[in-house]
C-alpha positions as CSV (number, residue, x, y, z in Angstrom):
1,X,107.1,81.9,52.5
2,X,106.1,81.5,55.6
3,X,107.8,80.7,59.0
4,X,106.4,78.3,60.3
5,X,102.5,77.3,60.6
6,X,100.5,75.9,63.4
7,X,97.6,73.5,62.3
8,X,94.0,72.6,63.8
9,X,94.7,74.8,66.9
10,X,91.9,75.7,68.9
11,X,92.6,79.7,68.8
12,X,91.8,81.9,72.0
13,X,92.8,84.9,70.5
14,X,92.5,87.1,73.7
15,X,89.5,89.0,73.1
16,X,87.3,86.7,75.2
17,X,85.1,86.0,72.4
18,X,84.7,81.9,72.0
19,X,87.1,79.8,70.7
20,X,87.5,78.4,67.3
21,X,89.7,76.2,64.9
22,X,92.9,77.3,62.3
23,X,95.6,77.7,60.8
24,X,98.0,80.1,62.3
25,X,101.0,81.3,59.8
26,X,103.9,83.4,61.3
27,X,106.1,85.7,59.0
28,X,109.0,88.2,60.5
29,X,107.9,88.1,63.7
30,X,103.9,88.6,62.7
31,X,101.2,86.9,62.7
32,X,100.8,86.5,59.0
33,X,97.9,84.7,58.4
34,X,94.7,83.2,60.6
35,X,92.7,80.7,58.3
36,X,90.0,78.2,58.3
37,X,92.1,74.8,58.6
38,X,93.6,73.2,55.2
39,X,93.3,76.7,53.5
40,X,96.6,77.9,54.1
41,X,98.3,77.5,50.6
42,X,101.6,79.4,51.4
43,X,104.4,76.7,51.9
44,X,106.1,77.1,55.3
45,X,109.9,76.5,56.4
46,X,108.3,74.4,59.6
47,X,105.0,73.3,60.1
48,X,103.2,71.5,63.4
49,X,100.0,69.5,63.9
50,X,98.5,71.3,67.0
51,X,95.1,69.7,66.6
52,X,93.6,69.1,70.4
53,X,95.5,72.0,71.7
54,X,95.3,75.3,72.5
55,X,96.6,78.2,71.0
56,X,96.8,81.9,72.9
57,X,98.9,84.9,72.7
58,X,101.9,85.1,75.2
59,X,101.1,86.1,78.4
60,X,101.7,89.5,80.3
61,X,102.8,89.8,83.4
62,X,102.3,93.3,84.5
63,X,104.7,93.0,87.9
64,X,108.5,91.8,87.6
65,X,111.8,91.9,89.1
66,X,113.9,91.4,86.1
67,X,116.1,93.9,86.1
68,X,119.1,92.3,87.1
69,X,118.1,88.8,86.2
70,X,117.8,88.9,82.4
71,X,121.8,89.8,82.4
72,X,122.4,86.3,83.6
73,X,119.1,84.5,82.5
74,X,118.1,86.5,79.0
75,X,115.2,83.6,79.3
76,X,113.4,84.9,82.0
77,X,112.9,81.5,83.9
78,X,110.8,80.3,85.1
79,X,108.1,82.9,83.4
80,X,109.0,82.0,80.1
81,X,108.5,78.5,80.5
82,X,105.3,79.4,81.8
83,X,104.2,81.1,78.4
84,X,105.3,84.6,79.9
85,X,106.5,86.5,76.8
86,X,106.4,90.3,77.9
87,X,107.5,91.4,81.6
88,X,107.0,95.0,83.3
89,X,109.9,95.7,85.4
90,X,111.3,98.0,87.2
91,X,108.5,98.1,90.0
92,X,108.4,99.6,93.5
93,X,110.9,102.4,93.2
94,X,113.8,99.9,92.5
95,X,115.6,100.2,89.6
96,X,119.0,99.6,88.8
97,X,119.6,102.6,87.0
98,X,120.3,105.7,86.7
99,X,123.4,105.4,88.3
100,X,125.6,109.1,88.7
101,X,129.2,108.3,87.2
102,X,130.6,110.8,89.8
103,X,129.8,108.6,92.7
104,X,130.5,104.7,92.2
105,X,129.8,103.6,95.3
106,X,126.1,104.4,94.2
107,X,126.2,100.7,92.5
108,X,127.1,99.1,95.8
109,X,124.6,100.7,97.5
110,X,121.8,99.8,95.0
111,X,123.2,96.0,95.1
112,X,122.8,95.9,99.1
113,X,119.3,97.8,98.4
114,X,117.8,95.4,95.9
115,X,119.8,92.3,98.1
116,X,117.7,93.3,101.0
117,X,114.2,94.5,100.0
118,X,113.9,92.3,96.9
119,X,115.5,89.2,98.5
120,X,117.8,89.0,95.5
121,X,121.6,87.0,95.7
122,X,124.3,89.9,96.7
123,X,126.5,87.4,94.8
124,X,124.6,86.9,91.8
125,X,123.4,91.1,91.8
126,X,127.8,91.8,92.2
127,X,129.0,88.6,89.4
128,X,126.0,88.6,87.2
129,X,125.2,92.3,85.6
130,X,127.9,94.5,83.6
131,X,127.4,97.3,86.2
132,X,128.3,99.5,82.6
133,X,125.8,102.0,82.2
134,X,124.8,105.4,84.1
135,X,122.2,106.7,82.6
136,X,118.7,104.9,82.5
137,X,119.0,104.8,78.3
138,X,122.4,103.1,78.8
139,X,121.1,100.0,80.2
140,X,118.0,99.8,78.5
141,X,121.1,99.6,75.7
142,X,122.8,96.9,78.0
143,X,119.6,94.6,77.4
144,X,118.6,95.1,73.9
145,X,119.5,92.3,71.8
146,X,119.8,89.8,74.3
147,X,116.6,88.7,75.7
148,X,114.4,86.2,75.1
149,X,111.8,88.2,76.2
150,X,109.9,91.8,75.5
151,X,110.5,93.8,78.6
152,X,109.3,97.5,79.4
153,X,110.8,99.1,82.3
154,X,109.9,101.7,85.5
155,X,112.2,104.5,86.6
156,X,112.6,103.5,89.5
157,X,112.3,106.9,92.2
158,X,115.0,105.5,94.7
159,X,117.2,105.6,91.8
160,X,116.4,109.3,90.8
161,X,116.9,110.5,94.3
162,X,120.1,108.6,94.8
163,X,121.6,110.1,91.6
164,X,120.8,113.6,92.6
165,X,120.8,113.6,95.9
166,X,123.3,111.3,97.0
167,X,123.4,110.5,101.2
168,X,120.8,113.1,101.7
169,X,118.7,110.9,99.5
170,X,118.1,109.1,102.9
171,X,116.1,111.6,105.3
172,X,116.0,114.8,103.1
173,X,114.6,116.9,100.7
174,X,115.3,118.3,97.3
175,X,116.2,121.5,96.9
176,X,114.5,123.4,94.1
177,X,117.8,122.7,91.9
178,X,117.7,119.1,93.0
179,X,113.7,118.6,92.3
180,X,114.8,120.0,88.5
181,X,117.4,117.9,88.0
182,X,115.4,114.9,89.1
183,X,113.0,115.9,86.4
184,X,115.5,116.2,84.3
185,X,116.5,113.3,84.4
186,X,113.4,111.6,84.5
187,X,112.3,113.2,81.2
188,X,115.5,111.5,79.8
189,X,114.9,108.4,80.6
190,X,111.3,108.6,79.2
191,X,112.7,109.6,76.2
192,X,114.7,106.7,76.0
193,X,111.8,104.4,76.6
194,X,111.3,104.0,80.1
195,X,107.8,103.3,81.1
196,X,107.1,106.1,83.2
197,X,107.5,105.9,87.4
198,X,107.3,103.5,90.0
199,X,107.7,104.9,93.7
200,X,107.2,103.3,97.1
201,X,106.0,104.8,100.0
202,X,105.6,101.1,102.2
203,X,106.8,100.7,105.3
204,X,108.3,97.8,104.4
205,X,110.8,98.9,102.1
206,X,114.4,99.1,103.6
207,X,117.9,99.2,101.7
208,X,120.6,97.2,102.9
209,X,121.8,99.7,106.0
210,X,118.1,99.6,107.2
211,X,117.0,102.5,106.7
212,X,113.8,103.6,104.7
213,X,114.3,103.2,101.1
214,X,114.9,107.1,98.9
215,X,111.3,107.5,97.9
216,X,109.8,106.4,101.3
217,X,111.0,110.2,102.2
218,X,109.3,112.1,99.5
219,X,106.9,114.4,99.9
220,X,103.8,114.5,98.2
221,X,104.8,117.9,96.1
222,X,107.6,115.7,94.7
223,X,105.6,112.7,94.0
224,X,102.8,115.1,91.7
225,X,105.8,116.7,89.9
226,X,107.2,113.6,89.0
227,X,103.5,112.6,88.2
228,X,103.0,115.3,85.9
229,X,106.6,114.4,83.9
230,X,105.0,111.1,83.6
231,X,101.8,112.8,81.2
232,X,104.4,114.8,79.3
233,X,105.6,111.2,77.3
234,X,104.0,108.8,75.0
235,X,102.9,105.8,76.4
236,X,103.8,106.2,80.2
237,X,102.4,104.8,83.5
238,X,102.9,104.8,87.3
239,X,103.3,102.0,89.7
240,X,103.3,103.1,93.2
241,X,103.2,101.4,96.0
242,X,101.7,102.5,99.9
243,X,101.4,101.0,103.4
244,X,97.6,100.6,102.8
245,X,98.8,98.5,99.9
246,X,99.0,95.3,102.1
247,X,96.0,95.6,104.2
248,X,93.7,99.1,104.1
249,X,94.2,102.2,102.3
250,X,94.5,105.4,104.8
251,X,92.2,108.3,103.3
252,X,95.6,110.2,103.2
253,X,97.2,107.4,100.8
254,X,93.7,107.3,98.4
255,X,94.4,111.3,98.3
256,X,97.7,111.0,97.4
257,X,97.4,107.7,94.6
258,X,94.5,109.6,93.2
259,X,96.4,113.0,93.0
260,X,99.1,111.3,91.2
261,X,97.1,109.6,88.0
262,X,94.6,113.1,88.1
263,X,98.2,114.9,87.3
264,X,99.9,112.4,84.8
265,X,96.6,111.8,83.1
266,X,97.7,107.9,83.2
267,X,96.7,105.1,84.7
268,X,98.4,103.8,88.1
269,X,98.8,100.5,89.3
270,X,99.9,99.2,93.2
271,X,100.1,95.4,94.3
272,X,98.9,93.7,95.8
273,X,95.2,93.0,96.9
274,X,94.6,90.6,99.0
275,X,91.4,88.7,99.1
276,X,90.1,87.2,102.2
277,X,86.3,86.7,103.0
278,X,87.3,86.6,106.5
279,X,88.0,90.4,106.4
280,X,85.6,91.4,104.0
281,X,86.2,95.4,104.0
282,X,89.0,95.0,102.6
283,X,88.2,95.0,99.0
284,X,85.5,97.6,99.1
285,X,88.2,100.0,100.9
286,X,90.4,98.9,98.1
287,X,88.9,99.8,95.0
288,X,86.9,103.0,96.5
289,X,90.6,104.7,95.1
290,X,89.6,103.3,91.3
291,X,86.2,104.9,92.0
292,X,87.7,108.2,93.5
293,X,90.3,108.3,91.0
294,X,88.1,108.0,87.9
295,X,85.8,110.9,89.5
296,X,88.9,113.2,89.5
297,X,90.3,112.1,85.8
298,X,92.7,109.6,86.9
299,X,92.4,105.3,86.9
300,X,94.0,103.4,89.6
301,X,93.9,99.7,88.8
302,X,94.7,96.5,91.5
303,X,96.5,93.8,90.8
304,X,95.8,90.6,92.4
305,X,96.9,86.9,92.2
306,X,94.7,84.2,90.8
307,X,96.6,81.2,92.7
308,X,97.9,81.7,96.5
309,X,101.8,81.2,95.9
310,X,103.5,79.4,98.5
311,X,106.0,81.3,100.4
312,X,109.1,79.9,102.4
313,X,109.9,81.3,105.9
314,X,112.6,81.2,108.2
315,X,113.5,82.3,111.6
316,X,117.2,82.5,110.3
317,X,117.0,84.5,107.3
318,X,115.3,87.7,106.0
319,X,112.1,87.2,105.0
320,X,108.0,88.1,105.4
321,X,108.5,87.3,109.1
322,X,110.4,90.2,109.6
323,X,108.1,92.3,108.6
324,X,105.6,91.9,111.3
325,X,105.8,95.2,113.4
326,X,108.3,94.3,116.6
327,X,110.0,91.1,115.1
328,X,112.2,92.6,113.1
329,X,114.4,93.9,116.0
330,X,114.2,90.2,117.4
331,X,114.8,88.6,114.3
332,X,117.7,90.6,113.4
333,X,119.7,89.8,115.9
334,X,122.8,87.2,115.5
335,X,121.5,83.9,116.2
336,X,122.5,82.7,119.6
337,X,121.2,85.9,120.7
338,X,118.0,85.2,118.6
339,X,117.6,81.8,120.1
340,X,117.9,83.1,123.4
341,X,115.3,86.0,123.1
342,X,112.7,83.2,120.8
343,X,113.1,80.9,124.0
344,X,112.2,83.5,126.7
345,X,108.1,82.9,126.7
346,X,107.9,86.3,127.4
347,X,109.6,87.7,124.4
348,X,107.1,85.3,122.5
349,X,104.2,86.2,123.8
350,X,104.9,90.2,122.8
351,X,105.6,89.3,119.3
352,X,102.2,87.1,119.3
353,X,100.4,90.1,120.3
354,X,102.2,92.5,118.1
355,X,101.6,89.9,115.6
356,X,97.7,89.5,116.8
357,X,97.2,93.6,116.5
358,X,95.7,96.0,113.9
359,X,98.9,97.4,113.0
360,X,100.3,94.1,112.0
361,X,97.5,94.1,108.7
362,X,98.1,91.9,106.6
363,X,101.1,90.2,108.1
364,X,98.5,88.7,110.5
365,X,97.8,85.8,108.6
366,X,101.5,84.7,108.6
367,X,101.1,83.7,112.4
368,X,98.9,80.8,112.4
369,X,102.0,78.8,113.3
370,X,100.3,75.4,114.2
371,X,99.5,75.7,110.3
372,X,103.0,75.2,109.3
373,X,104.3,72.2,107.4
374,X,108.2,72.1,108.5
375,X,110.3,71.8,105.5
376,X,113.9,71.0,105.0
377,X,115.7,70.6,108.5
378,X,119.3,70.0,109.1
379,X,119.7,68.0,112.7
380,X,119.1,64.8,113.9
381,X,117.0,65.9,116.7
382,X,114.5,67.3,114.0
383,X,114.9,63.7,112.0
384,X,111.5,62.8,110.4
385,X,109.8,65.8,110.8
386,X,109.9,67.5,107.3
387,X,106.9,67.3,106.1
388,X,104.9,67.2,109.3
389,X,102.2,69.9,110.4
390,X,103.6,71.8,113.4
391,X,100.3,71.6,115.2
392,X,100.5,67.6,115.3
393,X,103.9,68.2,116.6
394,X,103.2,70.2,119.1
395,X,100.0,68.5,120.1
396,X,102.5,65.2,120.3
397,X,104.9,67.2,122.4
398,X,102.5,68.8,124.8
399,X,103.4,72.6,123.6
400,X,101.7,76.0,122.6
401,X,102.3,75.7,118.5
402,X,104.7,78.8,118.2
403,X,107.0,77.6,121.1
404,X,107.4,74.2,119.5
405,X,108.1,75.9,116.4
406,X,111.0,78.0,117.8
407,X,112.3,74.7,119.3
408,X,112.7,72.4,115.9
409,X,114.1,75.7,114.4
410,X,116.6,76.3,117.3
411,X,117.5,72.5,117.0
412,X,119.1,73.5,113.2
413,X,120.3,77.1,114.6
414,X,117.1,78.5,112.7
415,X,117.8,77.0,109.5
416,X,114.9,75.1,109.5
417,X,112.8,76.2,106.3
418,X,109.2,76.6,107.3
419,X,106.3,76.1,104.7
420,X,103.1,78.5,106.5
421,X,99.7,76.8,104.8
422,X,97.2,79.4,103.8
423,X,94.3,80.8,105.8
424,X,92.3,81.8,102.9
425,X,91.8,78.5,101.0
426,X,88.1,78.1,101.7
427,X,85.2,78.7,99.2
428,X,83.8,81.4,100.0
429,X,87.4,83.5,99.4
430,X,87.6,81.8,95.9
431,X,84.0,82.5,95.0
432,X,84.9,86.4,96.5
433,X,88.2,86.7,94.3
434,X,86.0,85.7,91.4
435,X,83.7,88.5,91.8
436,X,86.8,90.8,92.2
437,X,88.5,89.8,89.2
438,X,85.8,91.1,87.1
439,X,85.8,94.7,88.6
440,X,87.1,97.2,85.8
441,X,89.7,98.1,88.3
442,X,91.5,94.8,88.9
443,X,93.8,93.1,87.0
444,X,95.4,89.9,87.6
445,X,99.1,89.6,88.2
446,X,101.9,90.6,90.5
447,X,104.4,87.8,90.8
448,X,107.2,89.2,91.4
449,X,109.2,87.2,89.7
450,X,112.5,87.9,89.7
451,X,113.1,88.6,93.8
452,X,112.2,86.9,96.4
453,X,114.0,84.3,94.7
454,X,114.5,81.9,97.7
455,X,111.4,82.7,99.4
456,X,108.8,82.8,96.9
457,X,108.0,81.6,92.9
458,X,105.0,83.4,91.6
459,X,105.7,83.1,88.1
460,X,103.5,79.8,87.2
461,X,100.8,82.0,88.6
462,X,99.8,81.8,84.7
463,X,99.6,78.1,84.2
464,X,98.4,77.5,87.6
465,X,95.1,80.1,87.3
466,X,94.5,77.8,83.3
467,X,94.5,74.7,85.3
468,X,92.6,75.9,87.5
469,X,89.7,77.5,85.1
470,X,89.8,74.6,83.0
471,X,90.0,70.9,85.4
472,X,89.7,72.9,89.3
473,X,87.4,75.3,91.0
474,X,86.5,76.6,87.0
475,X,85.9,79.6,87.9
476,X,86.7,81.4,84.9
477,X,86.0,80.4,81.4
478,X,89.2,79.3,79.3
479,X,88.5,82.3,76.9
480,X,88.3,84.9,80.1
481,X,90.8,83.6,81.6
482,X,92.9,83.9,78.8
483,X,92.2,87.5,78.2
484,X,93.3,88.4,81.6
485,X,96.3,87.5,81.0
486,X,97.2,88.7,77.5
487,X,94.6,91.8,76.3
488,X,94.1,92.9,79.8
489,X,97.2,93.5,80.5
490,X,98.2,94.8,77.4
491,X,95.8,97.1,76.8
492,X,96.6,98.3,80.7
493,X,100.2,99.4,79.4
494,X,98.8,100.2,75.9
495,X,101.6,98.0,74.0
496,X,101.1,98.0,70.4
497,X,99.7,95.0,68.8
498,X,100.5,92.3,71.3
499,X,98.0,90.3,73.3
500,X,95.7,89.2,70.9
501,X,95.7,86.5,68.0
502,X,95.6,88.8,64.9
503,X,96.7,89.1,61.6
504,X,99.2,91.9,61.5
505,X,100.1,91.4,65.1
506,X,103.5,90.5,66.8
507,X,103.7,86.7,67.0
508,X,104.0,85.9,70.4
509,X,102.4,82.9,70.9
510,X,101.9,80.3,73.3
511,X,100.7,76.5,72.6
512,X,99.0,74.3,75.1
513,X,97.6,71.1,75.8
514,X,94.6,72.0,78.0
515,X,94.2,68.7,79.6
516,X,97.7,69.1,81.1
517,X,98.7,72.5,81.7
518,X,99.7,73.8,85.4
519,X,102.5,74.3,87.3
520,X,105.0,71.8,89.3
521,X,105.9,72.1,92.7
522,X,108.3,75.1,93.9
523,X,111.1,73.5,94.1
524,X,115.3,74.8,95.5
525,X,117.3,75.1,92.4
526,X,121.3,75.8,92.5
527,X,121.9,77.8,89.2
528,X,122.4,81.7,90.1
529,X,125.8,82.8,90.2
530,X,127.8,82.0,92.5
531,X,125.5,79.0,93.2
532,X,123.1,81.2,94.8
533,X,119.8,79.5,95.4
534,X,116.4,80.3,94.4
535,X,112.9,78.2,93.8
536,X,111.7,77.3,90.3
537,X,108.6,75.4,89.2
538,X,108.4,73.3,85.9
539,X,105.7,73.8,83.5
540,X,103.9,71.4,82.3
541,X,101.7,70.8,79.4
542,X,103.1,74.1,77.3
543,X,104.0,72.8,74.3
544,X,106.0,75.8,73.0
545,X,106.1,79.5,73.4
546,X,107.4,82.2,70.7
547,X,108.2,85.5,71.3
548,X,108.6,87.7,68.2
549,X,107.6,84.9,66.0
550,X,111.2,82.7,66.9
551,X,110.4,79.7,68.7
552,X,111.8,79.9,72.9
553,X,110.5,77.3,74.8
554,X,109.8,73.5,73.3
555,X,108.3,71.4,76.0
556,X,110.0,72.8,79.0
557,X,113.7,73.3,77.3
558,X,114.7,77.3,76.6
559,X,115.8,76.8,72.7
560,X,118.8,79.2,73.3
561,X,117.2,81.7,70.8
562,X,116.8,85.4,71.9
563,X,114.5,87.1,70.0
564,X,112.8,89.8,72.7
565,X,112.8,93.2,72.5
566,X,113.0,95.7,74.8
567,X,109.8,97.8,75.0
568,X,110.4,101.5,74.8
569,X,107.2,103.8,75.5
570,X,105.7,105.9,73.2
571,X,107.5,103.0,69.7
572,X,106.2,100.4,71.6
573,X,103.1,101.6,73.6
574,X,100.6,104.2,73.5
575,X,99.2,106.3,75.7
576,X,96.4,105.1,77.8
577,X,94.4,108.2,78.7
578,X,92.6,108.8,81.6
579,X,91.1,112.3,80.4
């Protein structure tokens, strides 16, 4: 008997070849039967009419921040809603685990480090996850059973450096005994199904005391040993991460990603590219390290976003802003002392030109400041102004954009949340990132989803792009599109029968109406512990979503049932050669 079967859906199966009308029966968590409709003759426990809408596979999103999350949410919200049904975590070099049992401070720290450079809740990272396990197998262990949806997981290099090194983690170098215990390790959390490694060398990264994260202070020697651990396991990857990841690779940085996948024989993936037909170098500077890598026996794959996702800012809190090269110092400062130094016109008009320079990259589209819709503001001199463009404003008030904006923000002692509109919305970007999709070495995705939780929700990215194809720009067929985010993906990380529609297959599914789908507006939600805030988005137009055949999402609602799995390389992927 079956399941439950889905009738008169119009199947994109993830292939890309063109739609077409059936039956779909699910069995134990497979897909147990794709037929004409009517000639399904099994009986089924549940049955739906899904004629008019759209059946895929569940979408894969190749870039999370789940780690901590799915202890409190086993859901996955907002992705699952979203018809996300398998996440890749443990990106960047951040990883919760291992953890060395001889130092338990170590969990502190690695709270304050994923609080600060993934803009996660200190609260909800201290109340929300057990904190049990030490080794990287244990809290794979902590997860299994009680997720609604598959996750695979990155060792993450901070945490390998921490557990060996300790302090020294921060500024020094392994020892020879130190390098082979961090192999050591790493090889035993492969074994007990991690993904392979993600590192960071960005400039960005900082943990919670401000300094550079672990990996930022490896050398390359460490990097290619931990590389070539990765090729020695079934089913492994690396995600790594560089300066010349947010703007332009350095010849150095190609060298060094491309000596990386050459010595694990895998592919490697880095986020994010950033399309812009105003600086149209970038992309061909980009993707000359898929080209250099696949010369050398490697594959280095982009990922990129198919939407632009809004992002929050704030001249009160940590956040993109601080990134820019000079304002951190400003911005960091306690906030009468921060309104004082944002007042001086001097002090602005350093951090314009810092802001204006090379060295700034891609952070130089942030400072556009007229662009700014203000958002939520909490005085009365600032009364009727959420929702107002900044340039107006200041065009009312006779002031240069960025010094107006300092004002309105000093009025609420910089709480004023701050909505920056995008400089790359025009045609010829979106007819550019159309083009770059298609290149062998991209693939769409990198949400983050999971951090940033106050600043940023890229998880719709997946309703938002089918939207898109199918009643905006159209720039992607509904089949294509579809593909690149299921098979793509999958076939990217090598996981074992998931991303396609096909008999035999793992039924994660996802059922749409494609007159309706996309993605609601970002909006501040209440619901992390310790009432921690962070910005969600409702889906609309999925009908349902099943992970594992068991039914997860029914029009928007989680059903309470947790039937994900946790990914382990080499059982649940295979290797994806580059040799």
């Amino acid at each position: 008997m079956l399941d439950h079967l889905i009738k008169g859906a119009t199947v994109v199966d993830g292939t890309g070849t063109p739609s077409y009308t059936a039956d779909v029966g699910v069995r134990d968590g497979r897909i147990a039967v794709v037929a004409p409709p009517g000639t399904v003759t099994e009986e089924a426990r549940g049955s739906e009419d899904a004629t008019g809408l759209v059946l895929a596979p569940g979408f894969v999103d190749p870039h999370t921040h789940y780690d901590a999350q799915l202890f409190w949410d086993p859901y996955a919200t907002p992705s699952l809603n979203h018809g996300v049904t398998t996440v890749a975590g443990g990106n960047c070099g951040f990883t919760l685990a291992p953890l060395n049992p001889a130092r338990p401070a170590d969990a502190d720290y690695t709270r304050r480090m994923m609080s600060k450079v993934e803009g996660m809740s200190l609260v909800a990272l201290e109340e929300g996850a057990p904190w049990s396990w030490s080794s990287f197998g244990e809290y794979l262990d902590a997860l299994e059973g009680r997720i609604a949806v598959n996750a695979g997981f990155m060792v993450g290099h901070c945490a390998l450096r921490r557990y060996v090194m300790g302090e020294d983690a921060i500024g020094g170098q392994p020892t020879p005994a130190q390098l082979e215990r961090m192999l050591a390790l790493f090889h035993e959390a492969m074994e007990a199904g991690a993904w392979g490694l993600s590192t960071t060398q960005s400039a960005t990264h900082s943990d919670g005391d401000g300094q550079p994260v672990a990996s930022r202070h490896a050398a390359p020697a460490e990097l290619l040993a931990l590389s070539r651990a990765v090729g020695e396991h079934e089913g492994t990857q690396i995600e790594a991460i560089v300066a010349g990841c947010l703007d332009q690779f350095s010849d150095a940085e190609i060298e060094l990603l491309v000596g990386m996948s050459a010595a694990a024989g895998r592919p490697l993936n880095w986020n994010v590219l950033t399309i812009d037909a105003a600086v149209p170098e970038r992309v061909p500077r980009q993707l000359i390290a898929g080209a250099r890598a696949r010369e050398a026996g490697g594959r280095i794959v982009a990922l990129t976003m198919p939407i632009l996702t809004p992002m929050n800012m704030s001249l009160g809190t940590f956040c993109a802003l601080n990134l820019i090269p000079g304002w951190g110092d400003i911005l960091g400062l306690p906030v009468p002392e921060r309104i004082e130094k944002l007042r001086d016109p001097g002090v602005r008009a350093e951090m314009l030109r810092r802001a204006d320079s090379k060295e700034a990259g891609v952070f130089r589209r942030l400072t556009h400041f007229g662009r700014y819709v203000i958002g939520d503001t909490y005085s009365p001199a600032n009364e009727g102004l959420t929702g107002r463009v900044v340039q107006d404003i200041a065009a009312e008030r006779g002031q240069e954009p960025f010094a107006c904006l300092v004002e309105i923000c000093a009025n609420d002692q910089l709480r004023t949340v701050l909505w920056p509109m995008p400089t790359d919305n025009d045609p010829d970007s979106w007819a550019l990132r159309a083009e770059t999709w298609q290149h062998e070495d991209v693939l769409l995705g990198g949400s983050d989803a999971g951090a940033h939780l106050d600043r940023m929700c890229g998880a719709p990215y997946t309703t938002r792009f089918l939207g898109d194809c199918l009643r905006g720009r159209k720039l992607m067929g509904l089949e294509q599109a579809v593909k690149m985010l299921t098979d793509d993906p999958a076939q990217l990380f090598g996981l074992r029968e998931r991303g396609r529609i096909e008999e035999g297959w793992h039924a994660d599914l996802v059922l749409f109406d494609p007159e309706r789908i996309d993605a609601g507006k970002a909006t501040l939600v209440h619901d992390l512990p310790g009432d921690s805030p962070r910005l969600d988005s409702k889906a609309i137009g999925i009908n349902a979503v099943w992970v594992n055949g068991v039914e997860t999402i029914r029009e928007d609602v989680v059903t309470g049932a947790v039937p994900g799995t946790v990914l382990r390389s080499g059982r649940d992927t295979r290797t994806v050669s580059t040799k």
